[in-house]
C-alpha positions as CSV (number, residue, x, y, z in Angstrom):
1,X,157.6,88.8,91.9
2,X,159.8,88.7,94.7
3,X,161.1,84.6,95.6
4,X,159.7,83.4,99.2
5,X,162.6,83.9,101.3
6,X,162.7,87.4,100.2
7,X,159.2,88.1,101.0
8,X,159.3,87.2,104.3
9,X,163.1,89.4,104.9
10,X,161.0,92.2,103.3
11,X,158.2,92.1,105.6
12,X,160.3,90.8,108.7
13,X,162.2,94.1,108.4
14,X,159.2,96.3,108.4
15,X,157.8,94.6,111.1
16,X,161.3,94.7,113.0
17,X,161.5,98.1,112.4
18,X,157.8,99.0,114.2
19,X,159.6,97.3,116.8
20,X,162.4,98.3,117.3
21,X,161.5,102.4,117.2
22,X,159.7,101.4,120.2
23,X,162.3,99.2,121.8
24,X,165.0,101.4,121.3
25,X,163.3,104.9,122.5
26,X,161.1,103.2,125.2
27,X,162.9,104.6,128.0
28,X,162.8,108.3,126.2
29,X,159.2,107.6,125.4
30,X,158.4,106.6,129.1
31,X,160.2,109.7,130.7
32,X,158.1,112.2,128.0
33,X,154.3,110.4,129.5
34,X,151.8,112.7,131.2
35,X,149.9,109.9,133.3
36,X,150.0,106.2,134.1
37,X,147.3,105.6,131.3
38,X,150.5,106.9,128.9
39,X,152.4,104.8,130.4
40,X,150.3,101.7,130.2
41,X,149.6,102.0,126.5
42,X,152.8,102.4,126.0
43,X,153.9,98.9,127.8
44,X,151.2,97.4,125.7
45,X,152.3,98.6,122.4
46,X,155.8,97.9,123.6
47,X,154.3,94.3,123.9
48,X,152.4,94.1,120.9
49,X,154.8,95.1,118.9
50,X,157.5,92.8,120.5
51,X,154.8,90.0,119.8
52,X,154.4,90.9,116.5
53,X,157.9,90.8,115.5
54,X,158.8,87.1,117.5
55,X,155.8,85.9,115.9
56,X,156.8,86.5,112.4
57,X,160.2,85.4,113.1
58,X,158.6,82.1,113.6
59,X,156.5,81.8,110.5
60,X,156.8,81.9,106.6
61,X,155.6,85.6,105.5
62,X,155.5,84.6,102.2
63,X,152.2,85.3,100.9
64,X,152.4,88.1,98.4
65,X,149.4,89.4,97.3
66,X,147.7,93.0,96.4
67,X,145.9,93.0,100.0
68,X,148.8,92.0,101.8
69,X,150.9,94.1,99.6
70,X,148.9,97.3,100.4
71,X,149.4,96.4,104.2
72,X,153.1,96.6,103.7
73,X,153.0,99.2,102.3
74,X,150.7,101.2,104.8
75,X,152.9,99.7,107.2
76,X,156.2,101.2,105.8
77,X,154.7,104.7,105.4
78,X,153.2,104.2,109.6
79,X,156.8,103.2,110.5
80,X,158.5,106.5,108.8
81,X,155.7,108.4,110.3
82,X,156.3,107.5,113.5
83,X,160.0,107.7,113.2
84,X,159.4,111.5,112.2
85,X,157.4,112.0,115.4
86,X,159.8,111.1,117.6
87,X,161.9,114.5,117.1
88,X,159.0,116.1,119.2
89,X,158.3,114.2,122.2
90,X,156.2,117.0,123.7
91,X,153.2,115.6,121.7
92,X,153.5,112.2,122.7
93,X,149.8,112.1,122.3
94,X,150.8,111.8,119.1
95,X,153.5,109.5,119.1
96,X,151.0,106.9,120.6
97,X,148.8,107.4,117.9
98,X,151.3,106.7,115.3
99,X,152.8,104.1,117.3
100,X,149.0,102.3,117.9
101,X,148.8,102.4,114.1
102,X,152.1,101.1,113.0
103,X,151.9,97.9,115.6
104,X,148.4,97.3,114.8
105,X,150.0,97.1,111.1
106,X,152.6,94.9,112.0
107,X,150.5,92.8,113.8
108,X,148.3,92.5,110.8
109,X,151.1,91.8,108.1
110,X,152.5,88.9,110.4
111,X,148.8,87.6,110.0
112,X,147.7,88.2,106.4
113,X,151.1,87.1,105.5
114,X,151.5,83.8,107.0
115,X,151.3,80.5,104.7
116,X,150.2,77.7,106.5
């Protein structure tokens, strides 16, 4: 098994990485929506993922078990997913769905992974 401080850089950077897809295309993603209710979900998973990432900066990921574990995982695969997407912005449709799942991943590994 990993030690602690690993743990938590291993899930820190898949959590930072849900992140900072969104961060760093936001202003490509914004441009590419179709309506206002586009553009609102993607502020709030903007947000959420923002949230996601300070709020595992500021806690100890380091509980490493097979529930968590799977999490990451599903999390990793989301994150390349949604990376992928990103070459067609025409379906952003799509790019929201894959972006919902990956924060809502995130968001759940900072969770299940937090000790005390």
């Amino acid at each position: 098994a990993m030690s602690q401080p690993d743990v938590h850089q291993t899930f820190l950077a898949a959590i930072e990485s849900a992140y900072q897809v969104l961060d760093n295309h936001f202003d490509d993603l914004y441009a590419a929506c179709h309506s206002g209710e586009e553009e609102s979900q993607l502020r709030n998973l903007h947000a959420a993922a923002r949230d996601a990432y300070w709020r595992g900066v500021a806690t100890r990921l380091c509980d490493d078990n097979s529930v968590v574990r799977a999490v990451y995982d599903d999390l990793n695969r989301a994150n390349q997913e949604l990376r992928d997407s990103l070459r067609d912005l025409q379906h952003l449709s799509a790019v929201i769905v894959l972006a919902t799942q990956a924060v809502r991943l995130a968001a759940s590994l900072v969770t299940l992974a937090t000790v005390g």
